[in-house]
DRENDO-1510 file (C-alpha; in Angstrom, 1 decimal, always signed):
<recs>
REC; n; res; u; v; w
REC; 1; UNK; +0.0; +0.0; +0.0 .
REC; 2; UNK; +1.4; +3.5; -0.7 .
REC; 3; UNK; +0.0; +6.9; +0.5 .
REC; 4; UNK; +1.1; +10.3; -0.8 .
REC; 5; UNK; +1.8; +12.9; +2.0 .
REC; 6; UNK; +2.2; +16.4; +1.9 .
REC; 7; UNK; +5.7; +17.1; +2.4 .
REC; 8; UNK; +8.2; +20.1; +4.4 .
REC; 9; UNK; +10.1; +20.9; +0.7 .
REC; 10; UNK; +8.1; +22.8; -1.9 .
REC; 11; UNK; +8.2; +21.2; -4.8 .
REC; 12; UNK; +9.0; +17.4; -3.2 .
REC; 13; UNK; +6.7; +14.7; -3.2 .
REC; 14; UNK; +6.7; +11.8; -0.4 .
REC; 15; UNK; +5.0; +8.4; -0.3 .
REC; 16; UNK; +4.5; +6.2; +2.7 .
REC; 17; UNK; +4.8; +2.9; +1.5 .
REC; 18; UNK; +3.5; -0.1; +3.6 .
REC; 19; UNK; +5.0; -3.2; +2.4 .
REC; 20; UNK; +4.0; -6.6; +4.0 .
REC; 21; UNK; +7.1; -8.1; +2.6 .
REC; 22; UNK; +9.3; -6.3; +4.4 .
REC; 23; UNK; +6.9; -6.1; +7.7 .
REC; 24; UNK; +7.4; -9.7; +7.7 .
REC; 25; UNK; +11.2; -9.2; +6.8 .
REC; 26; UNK; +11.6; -6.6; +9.3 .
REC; 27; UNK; +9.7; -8.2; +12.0 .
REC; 28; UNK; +11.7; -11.4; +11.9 .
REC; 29; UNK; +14.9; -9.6; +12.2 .
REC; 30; UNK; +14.0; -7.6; +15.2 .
REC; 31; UNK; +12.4; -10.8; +16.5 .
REC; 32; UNK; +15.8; -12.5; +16.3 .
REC; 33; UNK; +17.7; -9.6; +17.7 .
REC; 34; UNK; +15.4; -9.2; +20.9 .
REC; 35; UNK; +16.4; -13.1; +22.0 .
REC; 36; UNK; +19.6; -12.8; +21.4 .
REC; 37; UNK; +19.6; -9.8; +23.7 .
REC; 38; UNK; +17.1; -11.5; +26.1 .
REC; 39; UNK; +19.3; -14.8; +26.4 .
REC; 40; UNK; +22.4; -11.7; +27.3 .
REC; 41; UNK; +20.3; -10.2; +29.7 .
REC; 42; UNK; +19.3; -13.5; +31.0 .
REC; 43; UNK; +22.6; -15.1; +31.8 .
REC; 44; UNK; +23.2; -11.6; +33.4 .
REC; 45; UNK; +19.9; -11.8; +35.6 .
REC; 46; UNK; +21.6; -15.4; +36.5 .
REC; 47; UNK; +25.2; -14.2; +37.4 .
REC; 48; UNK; +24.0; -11.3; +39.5 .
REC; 49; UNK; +21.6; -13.5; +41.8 .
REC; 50; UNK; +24.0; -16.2; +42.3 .
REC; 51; UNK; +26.1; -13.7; +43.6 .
REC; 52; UNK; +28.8; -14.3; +40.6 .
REC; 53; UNK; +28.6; -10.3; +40.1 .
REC; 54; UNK; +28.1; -7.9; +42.5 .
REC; 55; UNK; +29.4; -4.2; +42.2 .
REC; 56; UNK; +26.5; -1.9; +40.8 .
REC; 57; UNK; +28.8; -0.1; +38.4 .
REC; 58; UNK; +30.2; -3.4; +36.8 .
REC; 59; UNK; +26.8; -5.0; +36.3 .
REC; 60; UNK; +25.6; -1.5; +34.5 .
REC; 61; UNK; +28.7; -1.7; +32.7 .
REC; 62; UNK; +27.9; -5.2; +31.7 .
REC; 63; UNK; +23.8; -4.3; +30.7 .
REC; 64; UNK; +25.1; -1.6; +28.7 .
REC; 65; UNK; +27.3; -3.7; +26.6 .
REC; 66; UNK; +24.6; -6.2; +26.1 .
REC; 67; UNK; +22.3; -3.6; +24.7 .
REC; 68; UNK; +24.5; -2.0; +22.7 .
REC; 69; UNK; +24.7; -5.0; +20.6 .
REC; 70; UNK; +21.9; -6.0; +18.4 .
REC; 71; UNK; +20.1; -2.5; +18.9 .
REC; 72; UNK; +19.2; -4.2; +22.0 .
REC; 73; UNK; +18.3; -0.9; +23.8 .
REC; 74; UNK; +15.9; -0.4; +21.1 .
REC; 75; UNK; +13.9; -3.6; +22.8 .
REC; 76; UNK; +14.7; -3.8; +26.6 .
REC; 77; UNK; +15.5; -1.5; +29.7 .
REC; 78; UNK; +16.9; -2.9; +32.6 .
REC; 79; UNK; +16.9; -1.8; +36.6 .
REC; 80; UNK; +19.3; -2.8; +39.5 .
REC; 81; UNK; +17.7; -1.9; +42.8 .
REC; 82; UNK; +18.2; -3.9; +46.3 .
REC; 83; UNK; +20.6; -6.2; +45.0 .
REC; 84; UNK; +18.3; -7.4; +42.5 .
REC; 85; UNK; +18.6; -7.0; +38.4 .
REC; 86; UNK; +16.0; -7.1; +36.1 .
REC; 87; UNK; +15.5; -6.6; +32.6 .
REC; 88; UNK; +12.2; -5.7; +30.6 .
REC; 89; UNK; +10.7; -4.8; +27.3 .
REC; 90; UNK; +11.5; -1.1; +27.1 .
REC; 91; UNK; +8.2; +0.9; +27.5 .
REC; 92; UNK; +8.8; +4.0; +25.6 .
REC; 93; UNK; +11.7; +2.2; +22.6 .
REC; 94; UNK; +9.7; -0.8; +21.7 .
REC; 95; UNK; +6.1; +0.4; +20.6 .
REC; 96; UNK; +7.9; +2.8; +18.1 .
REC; 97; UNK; +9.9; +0.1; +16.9 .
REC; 98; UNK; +7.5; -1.9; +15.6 .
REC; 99; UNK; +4.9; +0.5; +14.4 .
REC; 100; UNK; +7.7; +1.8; +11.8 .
REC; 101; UNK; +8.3; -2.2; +10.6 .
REC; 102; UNK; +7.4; -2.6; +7.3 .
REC; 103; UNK; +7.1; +1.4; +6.3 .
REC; 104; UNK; +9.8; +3.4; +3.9 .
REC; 105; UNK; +9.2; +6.3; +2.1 .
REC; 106; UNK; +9.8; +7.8; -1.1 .
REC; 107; UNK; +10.7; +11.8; -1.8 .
REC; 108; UNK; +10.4; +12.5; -5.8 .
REC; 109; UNK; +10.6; +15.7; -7.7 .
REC; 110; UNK; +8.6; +14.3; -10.5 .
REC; 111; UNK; +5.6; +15.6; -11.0 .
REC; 112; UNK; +4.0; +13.2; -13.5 .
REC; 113; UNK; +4.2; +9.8; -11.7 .
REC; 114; UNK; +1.6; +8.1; -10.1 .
REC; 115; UNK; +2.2; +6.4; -6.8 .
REC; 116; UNK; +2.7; +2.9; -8.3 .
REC; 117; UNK; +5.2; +4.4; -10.6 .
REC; 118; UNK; +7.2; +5.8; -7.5 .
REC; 119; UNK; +7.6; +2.7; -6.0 .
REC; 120; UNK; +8.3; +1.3; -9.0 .
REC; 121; UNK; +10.8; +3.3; -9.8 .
REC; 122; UNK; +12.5; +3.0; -6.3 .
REC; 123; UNK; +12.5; -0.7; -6.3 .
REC; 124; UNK; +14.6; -0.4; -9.9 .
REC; 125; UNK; +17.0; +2.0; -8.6 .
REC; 126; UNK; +17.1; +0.1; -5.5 .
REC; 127; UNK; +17.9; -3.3; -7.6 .
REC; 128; UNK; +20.5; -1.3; -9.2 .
REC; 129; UNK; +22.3; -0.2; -6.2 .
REC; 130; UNK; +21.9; -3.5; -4.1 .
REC; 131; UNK; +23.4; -5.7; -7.3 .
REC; 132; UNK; +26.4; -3.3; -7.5 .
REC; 133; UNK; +27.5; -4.0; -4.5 .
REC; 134; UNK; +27.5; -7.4; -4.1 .
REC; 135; UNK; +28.7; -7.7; -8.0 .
REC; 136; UNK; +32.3; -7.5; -7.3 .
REC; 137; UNK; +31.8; -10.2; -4.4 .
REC; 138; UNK; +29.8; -12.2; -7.2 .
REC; 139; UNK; +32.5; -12.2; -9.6 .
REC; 140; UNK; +35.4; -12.3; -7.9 .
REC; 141; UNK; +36.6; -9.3; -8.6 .
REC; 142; UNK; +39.7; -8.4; -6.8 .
REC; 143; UNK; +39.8; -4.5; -5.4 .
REC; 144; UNK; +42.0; -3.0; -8.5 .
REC; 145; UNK; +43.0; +0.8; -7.9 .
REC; 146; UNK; +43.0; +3.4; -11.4 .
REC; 147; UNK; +44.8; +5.9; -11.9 .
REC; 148; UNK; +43.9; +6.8; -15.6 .
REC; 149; UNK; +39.9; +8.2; -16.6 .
REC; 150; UNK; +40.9; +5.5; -19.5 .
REC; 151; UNK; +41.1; +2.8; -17.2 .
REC; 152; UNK; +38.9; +3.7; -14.8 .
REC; 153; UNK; +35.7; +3.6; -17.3 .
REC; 154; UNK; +37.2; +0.3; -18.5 .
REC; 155; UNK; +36.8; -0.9; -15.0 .
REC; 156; UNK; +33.7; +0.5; -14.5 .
REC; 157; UNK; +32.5; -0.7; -17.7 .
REC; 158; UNK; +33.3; -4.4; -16.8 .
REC; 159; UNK; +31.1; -4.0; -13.7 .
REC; 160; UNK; +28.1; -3.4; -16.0 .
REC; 161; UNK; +28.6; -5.9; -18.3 .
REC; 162; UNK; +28.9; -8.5; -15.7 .
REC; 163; UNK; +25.8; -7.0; -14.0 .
REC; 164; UNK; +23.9; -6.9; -17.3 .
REC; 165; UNK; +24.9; -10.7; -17.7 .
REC; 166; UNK; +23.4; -11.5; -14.4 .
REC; 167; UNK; +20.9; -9.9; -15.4 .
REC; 168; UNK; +20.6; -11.6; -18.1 .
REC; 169; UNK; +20.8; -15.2; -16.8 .
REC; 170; UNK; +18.6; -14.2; -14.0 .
REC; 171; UNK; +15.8; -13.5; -16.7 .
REC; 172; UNK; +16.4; -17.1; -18.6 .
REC; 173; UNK; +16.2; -19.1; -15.7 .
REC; 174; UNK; +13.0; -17.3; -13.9 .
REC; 175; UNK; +11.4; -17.4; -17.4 .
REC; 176; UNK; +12.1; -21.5; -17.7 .
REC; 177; UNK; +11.2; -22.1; -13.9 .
REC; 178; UNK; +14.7; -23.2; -12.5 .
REC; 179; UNK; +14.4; -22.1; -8.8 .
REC; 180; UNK; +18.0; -20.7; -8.5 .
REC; 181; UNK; +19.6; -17.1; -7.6 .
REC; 182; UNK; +22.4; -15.6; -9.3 .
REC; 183; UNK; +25.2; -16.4; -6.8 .
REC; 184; UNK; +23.6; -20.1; -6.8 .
REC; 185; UNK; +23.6; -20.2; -10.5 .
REC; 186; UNK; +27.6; -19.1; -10.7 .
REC; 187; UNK; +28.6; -21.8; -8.0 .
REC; 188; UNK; +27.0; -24.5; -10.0 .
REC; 189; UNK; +28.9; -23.6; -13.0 .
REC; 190; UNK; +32.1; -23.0; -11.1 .
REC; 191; UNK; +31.5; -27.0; -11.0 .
REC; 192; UNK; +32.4; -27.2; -14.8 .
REC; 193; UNK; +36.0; -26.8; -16.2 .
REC; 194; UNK; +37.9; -26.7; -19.3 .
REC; 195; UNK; +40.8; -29.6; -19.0 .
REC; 196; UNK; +43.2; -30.3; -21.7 .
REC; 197; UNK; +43.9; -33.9; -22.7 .
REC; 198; UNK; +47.3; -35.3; -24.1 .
REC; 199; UNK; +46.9; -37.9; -26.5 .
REC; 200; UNK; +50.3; -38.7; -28.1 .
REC; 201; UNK; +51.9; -35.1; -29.2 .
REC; 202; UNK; +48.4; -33.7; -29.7 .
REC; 203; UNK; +46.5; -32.1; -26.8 .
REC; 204; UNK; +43.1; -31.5; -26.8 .
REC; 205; UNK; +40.7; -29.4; -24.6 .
REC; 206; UNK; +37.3; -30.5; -23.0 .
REC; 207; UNK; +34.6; -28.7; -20.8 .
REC; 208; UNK; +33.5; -30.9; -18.3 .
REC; 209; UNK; +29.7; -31.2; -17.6 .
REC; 210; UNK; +29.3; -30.3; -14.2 .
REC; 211; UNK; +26.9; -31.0; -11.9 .
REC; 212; UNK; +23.4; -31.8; -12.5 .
REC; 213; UNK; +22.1; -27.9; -11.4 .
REC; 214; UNK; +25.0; -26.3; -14.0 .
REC; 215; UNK; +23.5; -28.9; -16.8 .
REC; 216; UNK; +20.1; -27.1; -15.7 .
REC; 217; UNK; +21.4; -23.9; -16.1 .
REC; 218; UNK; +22.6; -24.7; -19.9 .
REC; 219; UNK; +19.4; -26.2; -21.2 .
REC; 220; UNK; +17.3; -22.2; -20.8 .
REC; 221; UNK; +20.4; -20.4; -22.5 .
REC; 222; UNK; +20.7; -22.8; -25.3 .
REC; 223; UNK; +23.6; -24.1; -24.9 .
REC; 224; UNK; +24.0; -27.6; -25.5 .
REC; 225; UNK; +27.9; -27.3; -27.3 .
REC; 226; UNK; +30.2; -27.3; -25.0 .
REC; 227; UNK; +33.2; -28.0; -26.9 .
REC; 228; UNK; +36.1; -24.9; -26.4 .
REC; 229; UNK; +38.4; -23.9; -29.3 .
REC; 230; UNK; +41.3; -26.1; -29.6 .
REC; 231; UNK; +44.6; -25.2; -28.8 .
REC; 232; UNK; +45.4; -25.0; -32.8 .
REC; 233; UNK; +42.4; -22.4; -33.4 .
REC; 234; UNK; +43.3; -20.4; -30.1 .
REC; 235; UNK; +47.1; -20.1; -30.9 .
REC; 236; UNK; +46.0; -19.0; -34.8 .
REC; 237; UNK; +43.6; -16.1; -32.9 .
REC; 238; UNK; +46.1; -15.2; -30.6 .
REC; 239; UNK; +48.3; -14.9; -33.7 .
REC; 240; UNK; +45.5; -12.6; -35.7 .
REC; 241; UNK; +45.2; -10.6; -32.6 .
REC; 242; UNK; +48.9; -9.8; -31.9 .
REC; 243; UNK; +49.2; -8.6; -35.6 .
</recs>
């Protein structure tokens, strides 16, 4: 669900988008993140009343580290009084939390979209952004350092391509029903490799087949010839190429 607000910037539009995907996305996180903080606090509660730990300033210095990880003091508060510690659902942090799970929203200075469009539009850019910076994880690519504008679009350049391949594959394989991500897809096919063979003087090259999800992954791009140029043809290319 989306909502268009008025907003503080003349000009600006803003839309309140509810999204029950990431409600339930949201949710789960902070759902995770409270027991982990709750089991902290409770092996805290345990130390202090077995008399493990005792000083007031160490057990608040103890709390406090516990709820500074996992946004914990978003979730809990916690009181030491009379020798005795306890730790509870925070009554002003919690409520907040949860009634902002779920919501993002949009600014625009276009004029001529319609709400769906916005989000739309977001999502893309969003795709965009999130695939560029896991791409360089995805291919392997190690962190190279430019100098040159030259070599600097050429690097930038190579990012794109590989993105608009994953791209690419990611559409063949949703489009023929394999259920298989990117980063899965690459790690099947990392399971096939080009071996060369010596048979007398001559050597020839194979691709192995791989396993059973790469073969899966051949069959919606058409591929069915894996046979690699022979060392002959790629010395007489690299020979064409050098001249």
């Amino acid at each position: 669900m989306v909502t268009e607000v008025a907003g503080e910037e003349s000009g600006v539009r803003v839309f309140v988008v509810q999204s029950e995907e990431r409600l339930s996305y949201e949710r789960a996180m902070r759902e995770a993140a409270m027991e982990k903080t709750r089991q902290a606090l409770e092996k805290l509660s345990v130390r202090v009343a077995a008399g493990r730990l005792k000083k007031a300033e160490k057990i608040g210095e103890t709390a406090a580290r516990i709820l500074g990880r996992n946004h914990g003091s978003r979730y809990y508060g916690w009181s030491f009084e009379q020798g005795l510690f306890r730790y509870f659902e925070h009554p002003g942090n919690l409520a907040p939390e949860k009634a902002l799970e779920g919501k993002y929203v949009i600014q625009t200075e276009e004029v001529d979209l319609s709400a769906v469009q916005a989000v739309e539009g977001y999502k893309d850019l969003s795709e965009v952004e999130r695939s560029f910076r896991e791409l360089k994880d995805l291919i392997e690519m190690r962190p190279i350092y430019h100098h040159r504008p030259k070599r600097v679009r050429a690097h930038i350049f190579v990012a794109a391509l590989a993105f608009l391949l994953a791209r690419a594959l990611e559409k063949k394989l949703k489009a023929a029903g394999v259920p298989m991500s990117i980063a899965q897809a690459l790690e099947a096919l990392r399971t096939m490799h080009v071996v060369d063979i010596r048979v007398g003087k001559e050597i020839r090259r194979g691709v192995t087949a791989g396993n059973h999800q790469a073969r899966q992954i051949l069959a919606p791009l058409g591929i069915s010839d894996r046979e690699p140029l022979q060392a002959q043809s790629l010395e007489k290319n690299a020979h064409l190429v050098t001249k």
